[in-house]
One Martini backbone bead per residue (centre of mass of N, CA, C, O) as a GRO file, in nm:
protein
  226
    1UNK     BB    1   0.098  -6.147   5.537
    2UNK     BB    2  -0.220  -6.000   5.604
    3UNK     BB    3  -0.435  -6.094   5.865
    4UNK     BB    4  -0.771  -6.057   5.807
    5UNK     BB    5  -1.081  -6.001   5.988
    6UNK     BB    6  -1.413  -6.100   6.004
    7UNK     BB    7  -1.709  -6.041   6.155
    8UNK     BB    8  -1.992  -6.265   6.269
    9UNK     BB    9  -2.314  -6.156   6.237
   10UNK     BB   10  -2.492  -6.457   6.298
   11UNK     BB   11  -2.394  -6.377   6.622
   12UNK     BB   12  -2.634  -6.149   6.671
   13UNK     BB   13  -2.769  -6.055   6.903
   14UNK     BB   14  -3.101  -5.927   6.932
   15UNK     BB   15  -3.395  -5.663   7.023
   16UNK     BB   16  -3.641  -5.598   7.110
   17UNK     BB   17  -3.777  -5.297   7.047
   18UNK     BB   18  -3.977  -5.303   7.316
   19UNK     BB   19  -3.723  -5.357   7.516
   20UNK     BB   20  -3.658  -5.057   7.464
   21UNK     BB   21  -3.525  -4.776   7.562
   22UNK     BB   22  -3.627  -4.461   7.512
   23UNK     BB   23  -3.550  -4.077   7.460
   24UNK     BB   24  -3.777  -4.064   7.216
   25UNK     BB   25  -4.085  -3.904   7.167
   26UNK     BB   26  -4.371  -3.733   7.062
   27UNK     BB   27  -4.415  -3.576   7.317
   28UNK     BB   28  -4.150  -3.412   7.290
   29UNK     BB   29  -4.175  -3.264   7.041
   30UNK     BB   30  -4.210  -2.994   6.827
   31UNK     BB   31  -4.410  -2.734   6.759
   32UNK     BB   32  -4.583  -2.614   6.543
   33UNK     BB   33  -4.698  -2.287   6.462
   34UNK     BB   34  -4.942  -2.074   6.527
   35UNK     BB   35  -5.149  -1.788   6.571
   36UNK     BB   36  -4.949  -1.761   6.789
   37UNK     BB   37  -4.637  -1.508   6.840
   38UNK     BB   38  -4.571  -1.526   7.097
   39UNK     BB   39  -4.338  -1.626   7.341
   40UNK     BB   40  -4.475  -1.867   7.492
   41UNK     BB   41  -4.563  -2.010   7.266
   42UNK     BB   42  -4.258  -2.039   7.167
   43UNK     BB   43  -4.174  -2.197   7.425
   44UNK     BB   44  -4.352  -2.439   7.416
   45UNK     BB   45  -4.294  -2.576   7.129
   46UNK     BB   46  -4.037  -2.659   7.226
   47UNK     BB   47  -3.856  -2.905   7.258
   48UNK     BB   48  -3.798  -3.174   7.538
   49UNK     BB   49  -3.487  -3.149   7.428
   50UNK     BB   50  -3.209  -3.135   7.528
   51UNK     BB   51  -3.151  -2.749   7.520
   52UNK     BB   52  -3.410  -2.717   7.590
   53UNK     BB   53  -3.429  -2.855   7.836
   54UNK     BB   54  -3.227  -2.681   7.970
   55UNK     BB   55  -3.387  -2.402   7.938
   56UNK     BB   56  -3.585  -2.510   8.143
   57UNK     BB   57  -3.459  -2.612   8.373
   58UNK     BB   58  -3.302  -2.353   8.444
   59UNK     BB   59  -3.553  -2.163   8.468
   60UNK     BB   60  -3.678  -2.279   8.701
   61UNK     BB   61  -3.409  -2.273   8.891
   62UNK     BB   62  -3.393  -1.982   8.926
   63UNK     BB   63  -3.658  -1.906   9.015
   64UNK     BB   64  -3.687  -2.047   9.245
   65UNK     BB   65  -3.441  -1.945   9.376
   66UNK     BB   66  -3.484  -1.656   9.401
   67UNK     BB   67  -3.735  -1.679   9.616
   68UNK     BB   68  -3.502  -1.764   9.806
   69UNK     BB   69  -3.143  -1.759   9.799
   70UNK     BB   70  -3.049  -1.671   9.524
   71UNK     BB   71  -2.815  -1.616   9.233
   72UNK     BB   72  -2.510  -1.760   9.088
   73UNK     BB   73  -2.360  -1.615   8.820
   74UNK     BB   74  -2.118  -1.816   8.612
   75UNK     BB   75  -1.845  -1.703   8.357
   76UNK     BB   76  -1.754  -1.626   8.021
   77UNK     BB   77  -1.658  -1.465   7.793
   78UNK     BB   78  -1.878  -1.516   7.580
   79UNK     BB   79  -2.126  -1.418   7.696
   80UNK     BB   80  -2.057  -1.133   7.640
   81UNK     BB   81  -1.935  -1.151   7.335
   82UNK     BB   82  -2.260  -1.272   7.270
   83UNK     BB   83  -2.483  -1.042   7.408
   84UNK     BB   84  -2.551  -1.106   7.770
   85UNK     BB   85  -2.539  -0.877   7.942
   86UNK     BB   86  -2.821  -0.705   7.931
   87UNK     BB   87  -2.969  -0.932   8.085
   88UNK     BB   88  -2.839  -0.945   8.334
   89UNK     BB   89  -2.902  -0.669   8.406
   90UNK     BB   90  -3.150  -0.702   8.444
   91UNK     BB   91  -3.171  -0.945   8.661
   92UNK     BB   92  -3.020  -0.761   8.890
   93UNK     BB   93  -3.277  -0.543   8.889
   94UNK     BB   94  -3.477  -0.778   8.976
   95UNK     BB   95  -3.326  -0.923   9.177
   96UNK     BB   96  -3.177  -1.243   9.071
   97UNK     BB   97  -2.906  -1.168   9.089
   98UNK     BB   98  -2.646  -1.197   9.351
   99UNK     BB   99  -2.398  -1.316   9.214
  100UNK     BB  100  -2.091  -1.206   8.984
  101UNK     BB  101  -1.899  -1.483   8.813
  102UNK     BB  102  -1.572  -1.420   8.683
  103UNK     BB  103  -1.365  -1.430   8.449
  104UNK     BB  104  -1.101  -1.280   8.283
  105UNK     BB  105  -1.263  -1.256   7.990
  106UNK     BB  106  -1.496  -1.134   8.082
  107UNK     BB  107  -1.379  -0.885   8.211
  108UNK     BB  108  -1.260  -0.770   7.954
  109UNK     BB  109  -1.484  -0.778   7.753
  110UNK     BB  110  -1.658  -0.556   7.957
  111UNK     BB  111  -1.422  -0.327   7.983
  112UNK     BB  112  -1.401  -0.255   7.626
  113UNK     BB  113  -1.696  -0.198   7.610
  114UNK     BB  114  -1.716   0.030   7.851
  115UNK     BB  115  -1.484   0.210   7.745
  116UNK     BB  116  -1.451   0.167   7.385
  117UNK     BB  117  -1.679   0.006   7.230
  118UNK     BB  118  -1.555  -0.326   7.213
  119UNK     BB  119  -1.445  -0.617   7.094
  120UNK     BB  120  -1.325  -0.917   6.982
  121UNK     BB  121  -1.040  -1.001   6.835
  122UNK     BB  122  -0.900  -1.144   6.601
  123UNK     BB  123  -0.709  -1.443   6.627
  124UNK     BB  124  -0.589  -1.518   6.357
  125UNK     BB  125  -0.462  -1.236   6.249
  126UNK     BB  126  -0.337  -1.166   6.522
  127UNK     BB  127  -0.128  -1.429   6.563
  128UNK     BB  128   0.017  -1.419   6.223
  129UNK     BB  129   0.119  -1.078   6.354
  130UNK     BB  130   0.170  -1.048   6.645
  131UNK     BB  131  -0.092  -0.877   6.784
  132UNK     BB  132  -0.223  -1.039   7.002
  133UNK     BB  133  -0.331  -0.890   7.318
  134UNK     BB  134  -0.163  -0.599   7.225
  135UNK     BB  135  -0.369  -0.361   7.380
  136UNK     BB  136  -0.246  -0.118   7.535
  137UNK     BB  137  -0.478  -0.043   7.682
  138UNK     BB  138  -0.585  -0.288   7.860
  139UNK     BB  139  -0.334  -0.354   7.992
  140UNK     BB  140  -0.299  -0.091   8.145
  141UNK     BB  141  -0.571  -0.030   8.316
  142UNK     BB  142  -0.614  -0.297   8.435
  143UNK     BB  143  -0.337  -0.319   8.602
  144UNK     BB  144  -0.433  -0.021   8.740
  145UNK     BB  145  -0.632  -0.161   8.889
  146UNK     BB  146  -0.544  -0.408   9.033
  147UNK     BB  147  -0.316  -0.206   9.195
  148UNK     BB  148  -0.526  -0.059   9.358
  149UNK     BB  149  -0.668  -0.301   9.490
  150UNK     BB  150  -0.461  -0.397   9.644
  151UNK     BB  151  -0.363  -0.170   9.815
  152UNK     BB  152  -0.712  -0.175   9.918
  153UNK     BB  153  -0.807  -0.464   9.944
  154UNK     BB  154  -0.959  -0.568   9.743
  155UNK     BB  155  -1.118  -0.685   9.467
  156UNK     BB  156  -1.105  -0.739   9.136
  157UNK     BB  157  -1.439  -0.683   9.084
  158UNK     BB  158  -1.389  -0.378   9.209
  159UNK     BB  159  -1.163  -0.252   9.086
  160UNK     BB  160  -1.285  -0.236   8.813
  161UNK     BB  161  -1.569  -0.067   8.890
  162UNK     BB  162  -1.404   0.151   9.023
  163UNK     BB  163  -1.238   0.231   8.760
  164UNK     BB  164  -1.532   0.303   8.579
  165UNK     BB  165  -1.654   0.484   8.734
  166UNK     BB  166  -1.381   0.708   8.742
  167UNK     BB  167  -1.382   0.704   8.447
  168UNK     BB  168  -1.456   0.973   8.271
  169UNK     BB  169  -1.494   0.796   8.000
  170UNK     BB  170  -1.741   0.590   7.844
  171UNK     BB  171  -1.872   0.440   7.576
  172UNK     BB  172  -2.057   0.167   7.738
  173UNK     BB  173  -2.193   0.146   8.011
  174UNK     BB  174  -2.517   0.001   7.963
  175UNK     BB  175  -2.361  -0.310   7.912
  176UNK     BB  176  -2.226  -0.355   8.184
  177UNK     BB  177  -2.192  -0.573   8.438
  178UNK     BB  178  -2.009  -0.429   8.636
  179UNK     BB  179  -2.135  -0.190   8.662
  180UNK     BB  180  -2.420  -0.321   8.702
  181UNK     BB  181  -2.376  -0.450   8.993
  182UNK     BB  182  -2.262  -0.143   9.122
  183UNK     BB  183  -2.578  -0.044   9.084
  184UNK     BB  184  -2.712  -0.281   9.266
  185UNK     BB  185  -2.550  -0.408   9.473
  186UNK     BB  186  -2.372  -0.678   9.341
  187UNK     BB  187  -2.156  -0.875   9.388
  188UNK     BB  188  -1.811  -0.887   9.165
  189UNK     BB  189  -1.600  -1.114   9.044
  190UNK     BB  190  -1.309  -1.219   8.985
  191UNK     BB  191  -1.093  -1.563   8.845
  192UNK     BB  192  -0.803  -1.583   8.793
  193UNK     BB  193  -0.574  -1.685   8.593
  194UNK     BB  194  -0.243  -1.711   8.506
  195UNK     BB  195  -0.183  -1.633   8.175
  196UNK     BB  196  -0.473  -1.672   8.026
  197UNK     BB  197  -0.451  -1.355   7.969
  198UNK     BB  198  -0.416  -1.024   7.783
  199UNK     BB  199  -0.266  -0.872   8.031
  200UNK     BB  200  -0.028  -1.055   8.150
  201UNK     BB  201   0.188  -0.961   7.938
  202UNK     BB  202   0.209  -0.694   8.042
  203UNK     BB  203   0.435  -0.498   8.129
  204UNK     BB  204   0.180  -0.394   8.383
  205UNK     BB  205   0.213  -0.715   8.563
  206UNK     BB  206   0.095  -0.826   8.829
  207UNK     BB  207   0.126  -1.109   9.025
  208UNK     BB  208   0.063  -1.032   9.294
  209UNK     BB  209  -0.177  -0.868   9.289
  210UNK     BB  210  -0.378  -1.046   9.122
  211UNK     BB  211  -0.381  -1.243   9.370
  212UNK     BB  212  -0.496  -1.095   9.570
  213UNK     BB  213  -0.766  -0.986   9.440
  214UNK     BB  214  -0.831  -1.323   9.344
  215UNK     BB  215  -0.862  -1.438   9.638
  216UNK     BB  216  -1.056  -1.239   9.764
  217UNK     BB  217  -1.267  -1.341   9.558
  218UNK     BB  218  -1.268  -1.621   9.659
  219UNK     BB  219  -1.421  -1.562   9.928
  220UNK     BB  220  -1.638  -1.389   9.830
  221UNK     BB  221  -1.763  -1.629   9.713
  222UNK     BB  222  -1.793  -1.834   9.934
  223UNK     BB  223  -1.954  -1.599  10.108
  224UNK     BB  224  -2.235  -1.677   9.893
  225UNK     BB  225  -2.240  -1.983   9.961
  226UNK     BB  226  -2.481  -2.177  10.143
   0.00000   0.00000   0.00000
């Protein structure tokens, strides 16, 4: 027979709640909205807990950085493909970001977007029918731009960048970050994992080129940084 034991709770020393340190106390909570329905007013009004806390210490940090030394801003596809592209494109306008670093999966959603005017396909559905990733133009453009850019000494963000541009028709050129780096003068980087992305998959995918052109982007990522 199994032998349970229960714990003696009558031996629990607790501590007055006076001597506990709290995370939360009345002036941090968020403020109900008043007559004001500015945006500034609306700013102020979050708790400065948690997630709001966090986009105002990054809003800060940000700032402050522009005025010096500029800003290096590192992503992933989510970015994209939740709609924060256009205002990037905005910040680097305003030359608040000095450089753009994505990784695979956002560089093809800024890519498909540019390009076909769409992005973010299903991957429940796609992965059931033996579908996912295997978008024949998205696989065959980027690998095309890919070995350009490795023949001609690029970085994998210039490859892109210089392929949407000459590009006949783009569906949506000024949504794109890519695009919009390069019409900026913003140096754009992509940072390859090999096979973690659904051009690799390609058959015009070529690794020998992929790595050359996504390690020249890791050297000029690293000679962007103080």
């Amino acid at each position: 027979m199994t032998d349970y034991r229960e714990a003696d709770l009558s031996r629990l020393k607790t501590v007055p709640i006076a001597q506990r340190p709290n995370r939360v106390d009345p002036s941090l909570l968020a403020h109900p909205p008043g007559a004001d329905r500015s945006f500034a007013a609306f700013w102020h009004a979050l708790p400065d807990l948690l997630a709001a806390k966090d986009i105002r210490d990054v809003a800060r940090r940000v700032a402050r950085a522009a005025g010096r030394h500029g800003v290096v801003v590192m992503l992933g596809g989510h970015v994209i493909k939740v709609g924060v592209g256009p205002l990037l494109r905005q910040l680097m306008r305003r030359g608040v970001i000095t450089h753009l670093a994505l990784n695979g999966s956002a560089a093809i959603h800024d890519f498909e977007l540019a390009a076909y005017g769409g992005t973010s396909e299903d991957v429940a559905a796609g992965l059931a029918d033996g579908t996912f990733g295997m978008a024949e133009e998205t696989g065959r453009e980027m690998n095309a731009a890919i070995a350009d850019g490795a023949r001609s000494g690029t970085g994998l963000g210039q490859a892109f960048t210089d392929y949407l541009r000459d590009r006949p028709l783009l569906a949506a050129p000024d949504v794109s970050v890519l695009i919009g780096a390069s019409e900026q003068g913003v140096p754009v980087t992509v940072h390859a994992t090999v096979g973690a992305d659904i051009i690799h998959q390609h058959p015009t995918a070529d690794g020998a080129a992929l790595g050359a052109t996504s390690y020249r982007d890791f050297k000029r990522l690293a000679a962007s940084l103080p």
